[in-house]
C-alpha positions as CSV (number, residue, x, y, z in Angstrom):
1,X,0.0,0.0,0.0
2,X,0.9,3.5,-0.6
3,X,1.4,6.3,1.7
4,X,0.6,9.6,-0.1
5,X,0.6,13.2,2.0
6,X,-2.6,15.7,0.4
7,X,-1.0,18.7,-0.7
8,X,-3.2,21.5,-1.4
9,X,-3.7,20.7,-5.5
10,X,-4.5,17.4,-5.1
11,X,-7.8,16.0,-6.6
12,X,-10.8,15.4,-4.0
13,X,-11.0,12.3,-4.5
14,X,-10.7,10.4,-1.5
15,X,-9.9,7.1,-3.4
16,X,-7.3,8.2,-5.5
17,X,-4.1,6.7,-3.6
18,X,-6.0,3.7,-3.3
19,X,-4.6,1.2,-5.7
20,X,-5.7,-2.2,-4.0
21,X,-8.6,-3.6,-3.2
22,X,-6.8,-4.7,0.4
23,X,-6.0,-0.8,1.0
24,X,-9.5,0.3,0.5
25,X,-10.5,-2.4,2.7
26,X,-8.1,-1.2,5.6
27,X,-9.9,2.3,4.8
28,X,-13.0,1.3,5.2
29,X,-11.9,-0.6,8.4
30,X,-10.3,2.1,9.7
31,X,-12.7,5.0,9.1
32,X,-15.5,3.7,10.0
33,X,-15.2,-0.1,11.5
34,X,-15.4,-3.4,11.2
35,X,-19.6,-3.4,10.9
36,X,-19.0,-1.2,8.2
37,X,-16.8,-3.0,6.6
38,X,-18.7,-6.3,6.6
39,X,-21.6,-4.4,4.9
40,X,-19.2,-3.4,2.1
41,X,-18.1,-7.1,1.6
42,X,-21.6,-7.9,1.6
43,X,-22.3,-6.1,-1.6
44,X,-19.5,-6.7,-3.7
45,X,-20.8,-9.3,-6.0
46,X,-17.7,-9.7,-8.0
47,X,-16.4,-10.9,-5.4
48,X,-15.1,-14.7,-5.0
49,X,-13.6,-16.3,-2.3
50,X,-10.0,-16.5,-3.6
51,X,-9.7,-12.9,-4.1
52,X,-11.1,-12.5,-0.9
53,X,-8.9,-15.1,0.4
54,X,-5.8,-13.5,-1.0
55,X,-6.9,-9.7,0.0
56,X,-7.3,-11.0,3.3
57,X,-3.7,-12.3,2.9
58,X,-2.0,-9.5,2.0
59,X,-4.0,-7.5,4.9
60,X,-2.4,-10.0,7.7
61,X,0.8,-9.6,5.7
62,X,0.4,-6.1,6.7
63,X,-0.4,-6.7,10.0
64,X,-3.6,-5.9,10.0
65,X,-5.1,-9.4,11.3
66,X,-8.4,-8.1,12.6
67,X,-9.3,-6.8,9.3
68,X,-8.1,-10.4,7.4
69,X,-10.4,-11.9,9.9
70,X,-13.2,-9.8,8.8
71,X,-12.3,-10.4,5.2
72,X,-12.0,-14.0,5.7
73,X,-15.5,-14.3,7.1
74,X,-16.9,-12.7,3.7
75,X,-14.6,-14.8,1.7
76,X,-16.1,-18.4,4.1
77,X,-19.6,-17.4,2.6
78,X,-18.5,-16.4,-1.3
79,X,-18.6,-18.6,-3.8
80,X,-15.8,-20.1,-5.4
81,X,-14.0,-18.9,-8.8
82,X,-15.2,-21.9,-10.3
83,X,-18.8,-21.7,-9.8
84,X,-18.9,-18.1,-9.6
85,X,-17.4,-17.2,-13.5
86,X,-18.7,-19.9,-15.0
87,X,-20.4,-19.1,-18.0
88,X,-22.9,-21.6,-18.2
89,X,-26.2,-22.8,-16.3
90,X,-25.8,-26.0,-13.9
91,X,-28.8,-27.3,-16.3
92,X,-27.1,-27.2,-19.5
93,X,-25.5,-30.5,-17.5
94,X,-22.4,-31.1,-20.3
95,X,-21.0,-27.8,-20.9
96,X,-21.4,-27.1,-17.4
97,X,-19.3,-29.8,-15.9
98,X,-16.9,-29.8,-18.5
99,X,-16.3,-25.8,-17.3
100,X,-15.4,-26.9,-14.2
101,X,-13.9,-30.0,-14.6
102,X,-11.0,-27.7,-16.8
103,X,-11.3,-24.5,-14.2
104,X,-10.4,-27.3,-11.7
105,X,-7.5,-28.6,-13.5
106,X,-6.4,-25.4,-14.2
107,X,-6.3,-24.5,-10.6
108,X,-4.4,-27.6,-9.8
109,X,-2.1,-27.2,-12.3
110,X,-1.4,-23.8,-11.1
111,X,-0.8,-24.7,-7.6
112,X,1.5,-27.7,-8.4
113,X,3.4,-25.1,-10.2
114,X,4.6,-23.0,-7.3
């Protein structure tokens, strides 16, 4: 994350140094608590549980383990990657487990790689 002092000709914008999802987090956290902060996680849809998972790392990485916890509570109830992206309905049965079947492998194939 990145430190920036406001100097007087700086843009308003409060979100401007803001250039991870983690920092904005922290913000949130920060300004106005950890209810708050739940709330926000509630309504990100985009949202899946590995990005959550890995914000929430990079926040306890930072030292800022009560707002990984929080983060990891949202991340416990979103879905998965796999389900969450994938582009076709559980009924159209085929495509549908094909997509995950090969997100699946992908993601082990990834993690056998590090």
């Amino acid at each position: 994350m990145v430190k920036v002092e406001a100097t007087p000709d700086m843009e308003a914008d409060l979100f401007s140094v803001f250039d991870e999802a983690a920092a904005i987090m922290a913000f949130v956290f920060r300004k106005f608590g950890g209810e708050a902060l739940k709330m926000v996680l509630a309504e990100v849809a985009e949202a899946d549980q590995e990005f959550l998972e890995a914000q929430a790392a990079t926040l306890k990485a930072l030292g800022l383990s009560e707002v990984a916890t929080i983060v990891l509570e949202a991340a416990a109830s979103a879905l998965p990657a796999h389900v969450m992206h994938c582009p076709y309905a559980e009924t159209d049965i085929h495509n549908y487990e094909s997509w995950q079947a090969s997100y699946q492998r992908k993601a082990a194939n990834s993690r056998h790689l590090k």
